[in-house]
LUMDREN-860159 format. One line per field, with one value per residue: chain; x, y, z of N, C-alpha, C, O, CB in turn; residue number from 1. Coordinates in steps of 0.02 Angstrom, whole numbers, always signed. Glycine has a CB too. Example, Ala and Ser with C-alpha at 12.3 -4.5 7.8 and 13.67 -1.06 7.14 Angstrom:
LUMDREN-860159
kette A, A
n_u +660, +642
n_v -284, -112
n_w +390, +354
ca_u +615, +684
ca_v -225, -53
ca_w +390, +357
c_u +660, +645
c_v -165, +2
c_w +390, +394
o_u +712, +670
o_v -166, +57
o_w +423, +402
cb_u +565, +704
cb_v -224, -30
cb_w +452, +286
nr 1, 2
end
This chain:
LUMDREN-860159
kette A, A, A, A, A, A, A, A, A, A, A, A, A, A, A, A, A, A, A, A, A, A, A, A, A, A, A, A, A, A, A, A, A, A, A, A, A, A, A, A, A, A, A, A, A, A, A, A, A, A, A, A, A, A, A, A, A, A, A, A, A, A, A, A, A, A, A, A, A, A, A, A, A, A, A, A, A, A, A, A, A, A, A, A, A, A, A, A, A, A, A, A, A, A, A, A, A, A, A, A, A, A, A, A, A, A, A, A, A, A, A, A
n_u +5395, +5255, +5142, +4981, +4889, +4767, +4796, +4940, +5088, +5220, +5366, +5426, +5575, +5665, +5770, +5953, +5975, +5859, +5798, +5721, +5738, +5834, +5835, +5772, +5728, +5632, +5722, +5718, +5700, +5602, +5559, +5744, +5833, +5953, +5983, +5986, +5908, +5946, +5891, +5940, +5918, +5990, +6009, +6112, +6273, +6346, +6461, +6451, +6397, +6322, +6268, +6264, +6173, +6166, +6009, +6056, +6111, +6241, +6370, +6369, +6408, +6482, +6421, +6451, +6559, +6591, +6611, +6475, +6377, +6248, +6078, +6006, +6029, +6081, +6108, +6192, +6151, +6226, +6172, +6252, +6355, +6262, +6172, +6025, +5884, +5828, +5885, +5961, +5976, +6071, +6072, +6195, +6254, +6342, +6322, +6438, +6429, +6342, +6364, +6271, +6202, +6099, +6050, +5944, +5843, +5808, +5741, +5751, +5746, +5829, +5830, +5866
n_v +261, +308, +449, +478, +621, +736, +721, +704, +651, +616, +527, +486, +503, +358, +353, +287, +217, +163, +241, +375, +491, +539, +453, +409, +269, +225, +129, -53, -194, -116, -60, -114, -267, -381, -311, -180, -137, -16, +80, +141, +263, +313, +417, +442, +438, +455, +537, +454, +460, +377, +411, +390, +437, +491, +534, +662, +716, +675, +621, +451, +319, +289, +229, +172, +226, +326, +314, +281, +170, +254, +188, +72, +31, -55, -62, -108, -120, -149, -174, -184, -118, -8, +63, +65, +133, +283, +367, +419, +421, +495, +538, +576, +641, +672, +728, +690, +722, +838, +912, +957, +913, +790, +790, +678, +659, +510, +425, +285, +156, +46, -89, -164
n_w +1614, +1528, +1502, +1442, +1367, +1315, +1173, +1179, +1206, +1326, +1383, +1544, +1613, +1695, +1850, +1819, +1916, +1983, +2091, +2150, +2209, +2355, +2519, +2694, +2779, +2924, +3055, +3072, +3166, +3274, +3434, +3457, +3486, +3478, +3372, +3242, +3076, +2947, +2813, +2680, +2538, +2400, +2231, +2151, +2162, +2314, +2463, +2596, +2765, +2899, +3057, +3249, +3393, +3572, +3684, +3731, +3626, +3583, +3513, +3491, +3381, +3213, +3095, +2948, +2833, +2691, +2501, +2434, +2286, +2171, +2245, +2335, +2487, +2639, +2812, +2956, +3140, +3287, +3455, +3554, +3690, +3707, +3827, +3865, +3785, +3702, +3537, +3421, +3234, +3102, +2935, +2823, +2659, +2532, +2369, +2242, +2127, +2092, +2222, +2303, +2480, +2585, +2720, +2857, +2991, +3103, +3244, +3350, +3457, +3592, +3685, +3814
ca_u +5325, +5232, +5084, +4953, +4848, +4751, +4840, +4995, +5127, +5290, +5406, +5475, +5652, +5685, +5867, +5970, +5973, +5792, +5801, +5683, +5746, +5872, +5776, +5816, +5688, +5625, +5754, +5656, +5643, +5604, +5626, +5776, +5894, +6035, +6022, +5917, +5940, +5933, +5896, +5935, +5933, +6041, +5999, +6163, +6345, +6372, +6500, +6385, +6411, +6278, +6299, +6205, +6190, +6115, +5968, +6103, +6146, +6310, +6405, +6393, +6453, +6480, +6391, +6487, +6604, +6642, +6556, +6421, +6350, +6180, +6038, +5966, +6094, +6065, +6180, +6171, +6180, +6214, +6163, +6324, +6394, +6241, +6121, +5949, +5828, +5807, +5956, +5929, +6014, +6062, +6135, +6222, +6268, +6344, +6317, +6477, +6408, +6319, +6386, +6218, +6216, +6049, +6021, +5891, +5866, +5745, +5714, +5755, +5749, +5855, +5790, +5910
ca_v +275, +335, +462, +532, +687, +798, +694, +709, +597, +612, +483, +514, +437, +315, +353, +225, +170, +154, +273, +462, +548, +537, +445, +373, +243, +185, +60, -106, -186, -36, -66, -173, -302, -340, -287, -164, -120, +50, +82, +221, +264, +383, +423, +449, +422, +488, +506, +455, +453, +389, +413, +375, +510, +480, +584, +701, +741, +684, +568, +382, +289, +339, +180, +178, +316, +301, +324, +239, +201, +244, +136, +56, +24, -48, -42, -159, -77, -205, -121, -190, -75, +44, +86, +59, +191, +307, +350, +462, +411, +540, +518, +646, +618, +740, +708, +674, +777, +907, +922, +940, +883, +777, +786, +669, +605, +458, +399, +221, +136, +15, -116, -239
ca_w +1623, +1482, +1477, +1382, +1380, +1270, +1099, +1181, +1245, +1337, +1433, +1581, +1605, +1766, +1839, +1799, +1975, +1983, +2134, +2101, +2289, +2426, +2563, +2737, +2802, +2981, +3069, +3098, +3212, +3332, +3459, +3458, +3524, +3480, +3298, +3187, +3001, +2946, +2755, +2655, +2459, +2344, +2169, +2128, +2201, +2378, +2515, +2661, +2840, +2962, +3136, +3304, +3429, +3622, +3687, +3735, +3559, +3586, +3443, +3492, +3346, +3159, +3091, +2925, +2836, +2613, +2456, +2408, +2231, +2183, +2242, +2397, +2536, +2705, +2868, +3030, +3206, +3346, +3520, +3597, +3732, +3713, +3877, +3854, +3793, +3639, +3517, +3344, +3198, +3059, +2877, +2782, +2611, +2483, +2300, +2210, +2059, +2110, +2286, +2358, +2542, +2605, +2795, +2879, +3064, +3118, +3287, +3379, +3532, +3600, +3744, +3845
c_u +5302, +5132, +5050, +4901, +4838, +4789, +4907, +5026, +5201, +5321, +5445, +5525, +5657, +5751, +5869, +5979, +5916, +5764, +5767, +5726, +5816, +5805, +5820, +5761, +5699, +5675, +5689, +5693, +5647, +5538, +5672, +5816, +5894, +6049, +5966, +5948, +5895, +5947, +5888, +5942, +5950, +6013, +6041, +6226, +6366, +6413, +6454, +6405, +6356, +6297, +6245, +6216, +6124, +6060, +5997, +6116, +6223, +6326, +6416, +6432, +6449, +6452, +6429, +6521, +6606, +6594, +6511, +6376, +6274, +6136, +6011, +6026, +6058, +6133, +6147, +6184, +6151, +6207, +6222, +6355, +6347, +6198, +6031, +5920, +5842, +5878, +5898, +5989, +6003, +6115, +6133, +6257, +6273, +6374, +6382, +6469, +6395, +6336, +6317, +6237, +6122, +6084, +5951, +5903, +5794, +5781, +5725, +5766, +5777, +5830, +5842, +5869
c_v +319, +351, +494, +561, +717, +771, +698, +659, +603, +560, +520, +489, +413, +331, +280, +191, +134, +202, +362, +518, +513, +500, +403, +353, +237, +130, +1, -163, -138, -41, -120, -203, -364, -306, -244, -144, -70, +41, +153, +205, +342, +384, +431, +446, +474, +479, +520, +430, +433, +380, +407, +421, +472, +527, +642, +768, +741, +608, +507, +341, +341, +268, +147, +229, +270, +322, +261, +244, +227, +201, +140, +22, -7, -73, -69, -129, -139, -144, -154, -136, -8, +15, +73, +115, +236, +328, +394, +427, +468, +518, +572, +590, +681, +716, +707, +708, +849, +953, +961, +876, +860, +752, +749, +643, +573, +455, +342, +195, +71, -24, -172, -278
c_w +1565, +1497, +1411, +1381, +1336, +1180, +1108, +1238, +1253, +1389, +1485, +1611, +1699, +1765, +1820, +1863, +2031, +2062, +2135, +2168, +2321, +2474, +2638, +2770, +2875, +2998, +3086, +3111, +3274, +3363, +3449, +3498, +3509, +3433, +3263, +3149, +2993, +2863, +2712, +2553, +2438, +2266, +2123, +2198, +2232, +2427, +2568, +2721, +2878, +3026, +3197, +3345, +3482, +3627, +3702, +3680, +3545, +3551, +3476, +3460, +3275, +3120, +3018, +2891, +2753, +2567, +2438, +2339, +2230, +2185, +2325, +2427, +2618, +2753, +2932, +3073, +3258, +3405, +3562, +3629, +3733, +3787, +3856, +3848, +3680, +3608, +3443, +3312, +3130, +3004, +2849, +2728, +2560, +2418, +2268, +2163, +2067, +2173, +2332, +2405, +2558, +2661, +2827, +2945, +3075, +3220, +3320, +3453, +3555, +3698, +3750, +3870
o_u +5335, +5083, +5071, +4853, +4886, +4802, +4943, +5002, +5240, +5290, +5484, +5511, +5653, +5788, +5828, +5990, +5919, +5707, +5806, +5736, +5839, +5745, +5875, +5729, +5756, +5675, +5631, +5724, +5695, +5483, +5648, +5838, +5847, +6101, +5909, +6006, +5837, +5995, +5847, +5961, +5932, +5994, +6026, +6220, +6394, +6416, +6427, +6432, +6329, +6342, +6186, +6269, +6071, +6056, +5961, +6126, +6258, +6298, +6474, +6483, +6428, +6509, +6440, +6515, +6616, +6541, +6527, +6344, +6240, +6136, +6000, +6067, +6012, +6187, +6091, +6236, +6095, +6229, +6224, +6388, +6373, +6194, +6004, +5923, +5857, +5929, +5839, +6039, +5948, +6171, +6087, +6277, +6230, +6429, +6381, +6522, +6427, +6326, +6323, +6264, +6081, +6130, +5900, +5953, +5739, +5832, +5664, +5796, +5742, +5819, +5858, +5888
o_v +371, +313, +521, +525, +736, +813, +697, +637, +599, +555, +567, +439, +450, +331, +235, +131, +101, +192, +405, +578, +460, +513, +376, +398, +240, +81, +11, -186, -130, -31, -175, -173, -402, -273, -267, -129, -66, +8, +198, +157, +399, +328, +430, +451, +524, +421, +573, +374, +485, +341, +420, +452, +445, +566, +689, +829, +780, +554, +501, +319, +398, +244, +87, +285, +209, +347, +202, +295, +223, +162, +189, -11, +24, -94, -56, -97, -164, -87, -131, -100, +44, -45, +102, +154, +213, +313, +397, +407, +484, +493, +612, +532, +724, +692, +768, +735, +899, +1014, +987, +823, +903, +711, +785, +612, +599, +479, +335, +225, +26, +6, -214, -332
o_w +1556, +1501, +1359, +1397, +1302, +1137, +1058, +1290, +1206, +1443, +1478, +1644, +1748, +1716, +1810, +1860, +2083, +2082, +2117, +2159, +2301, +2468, +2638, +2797, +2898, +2960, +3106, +3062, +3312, +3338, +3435, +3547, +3520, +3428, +3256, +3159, +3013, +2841, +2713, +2520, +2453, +2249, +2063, +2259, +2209, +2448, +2585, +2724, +2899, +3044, +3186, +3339, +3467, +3580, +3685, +3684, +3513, +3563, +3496, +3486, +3271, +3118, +3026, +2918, +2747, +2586, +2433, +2325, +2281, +2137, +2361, +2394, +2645, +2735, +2954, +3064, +3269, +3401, +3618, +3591, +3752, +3799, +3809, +3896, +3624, +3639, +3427, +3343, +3109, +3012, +2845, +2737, +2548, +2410, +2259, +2149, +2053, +2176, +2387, +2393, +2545, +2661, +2826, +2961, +3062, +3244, +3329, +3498, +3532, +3750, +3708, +3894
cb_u +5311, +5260, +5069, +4945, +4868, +4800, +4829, +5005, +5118, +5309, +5456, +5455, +5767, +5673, +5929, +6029, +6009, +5779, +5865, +5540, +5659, +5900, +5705, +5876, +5680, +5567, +5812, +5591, +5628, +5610, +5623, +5799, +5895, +6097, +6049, +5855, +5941, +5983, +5857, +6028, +5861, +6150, +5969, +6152, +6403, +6340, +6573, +6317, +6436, +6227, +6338, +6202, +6174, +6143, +5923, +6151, +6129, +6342, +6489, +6358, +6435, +6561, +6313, +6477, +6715, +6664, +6585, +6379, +6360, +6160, +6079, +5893, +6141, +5996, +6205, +6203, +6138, +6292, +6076, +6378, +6475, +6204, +6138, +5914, +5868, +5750, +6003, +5926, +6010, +6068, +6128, +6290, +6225, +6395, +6274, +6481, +6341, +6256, +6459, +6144, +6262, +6005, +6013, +5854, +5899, +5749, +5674, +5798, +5683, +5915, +5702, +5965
cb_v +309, +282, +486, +511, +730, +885, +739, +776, +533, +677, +438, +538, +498, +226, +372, +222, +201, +60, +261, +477, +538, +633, +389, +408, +195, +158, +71, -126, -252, +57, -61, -175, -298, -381, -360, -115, -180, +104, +37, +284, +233, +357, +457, +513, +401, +497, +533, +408, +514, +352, +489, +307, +610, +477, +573, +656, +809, +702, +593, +356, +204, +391, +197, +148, +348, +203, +352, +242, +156, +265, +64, +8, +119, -91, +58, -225, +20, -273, -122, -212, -63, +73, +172, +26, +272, +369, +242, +571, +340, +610, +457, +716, +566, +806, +752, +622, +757, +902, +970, +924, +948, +743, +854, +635, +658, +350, +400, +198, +135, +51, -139, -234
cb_w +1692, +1420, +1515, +1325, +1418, +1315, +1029, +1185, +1214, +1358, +1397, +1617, +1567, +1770, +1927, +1754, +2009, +1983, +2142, +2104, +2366, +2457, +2514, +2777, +2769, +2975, +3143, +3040, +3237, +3287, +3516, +3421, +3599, +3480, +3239, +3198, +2934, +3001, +2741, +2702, +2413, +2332, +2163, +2084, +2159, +2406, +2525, +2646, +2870, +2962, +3149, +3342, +3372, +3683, +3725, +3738, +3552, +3670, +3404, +3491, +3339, +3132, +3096, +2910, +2907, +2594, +2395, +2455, +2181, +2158, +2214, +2388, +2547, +2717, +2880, +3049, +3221, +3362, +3566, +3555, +3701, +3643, +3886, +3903, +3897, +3646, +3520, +3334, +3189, +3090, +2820, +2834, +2599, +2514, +2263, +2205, +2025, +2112, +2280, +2321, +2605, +2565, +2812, +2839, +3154, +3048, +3274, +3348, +3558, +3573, +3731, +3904
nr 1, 2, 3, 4, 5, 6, 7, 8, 9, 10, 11, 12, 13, 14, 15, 16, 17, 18, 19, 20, 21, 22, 23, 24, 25, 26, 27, 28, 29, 30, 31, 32, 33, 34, 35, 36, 37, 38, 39, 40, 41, 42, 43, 44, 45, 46, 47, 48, 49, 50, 51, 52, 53, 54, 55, 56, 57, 58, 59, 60, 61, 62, 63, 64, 65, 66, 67, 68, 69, 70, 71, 72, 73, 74, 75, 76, 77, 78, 79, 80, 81, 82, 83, 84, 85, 86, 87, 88, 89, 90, 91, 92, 93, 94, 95, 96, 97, 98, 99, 100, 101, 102, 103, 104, 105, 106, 107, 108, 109, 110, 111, 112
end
């Protein structure tokens, strides 16, 4: 992206994974059944865990576990063997470089 202001002009560099943030989108379709996809993006190479947790707050599954490069990633969650009703999902991910940790939790609902 290139601007310019006042006679002046600087570029500002795209990562190379075309990725500017950490981010962890909306599952869709929500609600679901049997399957919703959960999408997340890294800007760089993280070991990332997401995990599902009941209304409880107590650890259902761990959805997958490893590093992941940078980019746009998505991850399938079948409702197989869950209960009907609401369900948080949270991803943690800690930078490989910098060892910054990003924490986010969304929301979903699961309907038999």
């Amino acid at each position: 992206m290139v601007r310019a202001r006042k006679n002046r002009c600087w570029h500002r560099r795209r990562p190379v994974s075309g990725v500017w943030g950490y981010r962890l989108e909306q599952n869709y379709p929500n609600p679901f059944n049997p399957s919703t996809t959960i999408e997340f993006a890294l800007p760089e190479g993280a070991e990332v865990s997401p995990k599902l947790y009941n209304a409880l707050g107590e650890e259902v599954a761990t959805l997958v576990k490893g590093t992941f490069p940078a980019g746009y990633h998505k991850v399938q969650v079948r409702g197989e063997g869950l209960a009907s009703g609401v369900y948080l999902y949270r991803l943690e991910a800690k930078s490989e470089k910098s060892g910054r940790v990003f924490v986010r939790m969304r929301k979903l609902t699961y309907v038999r």
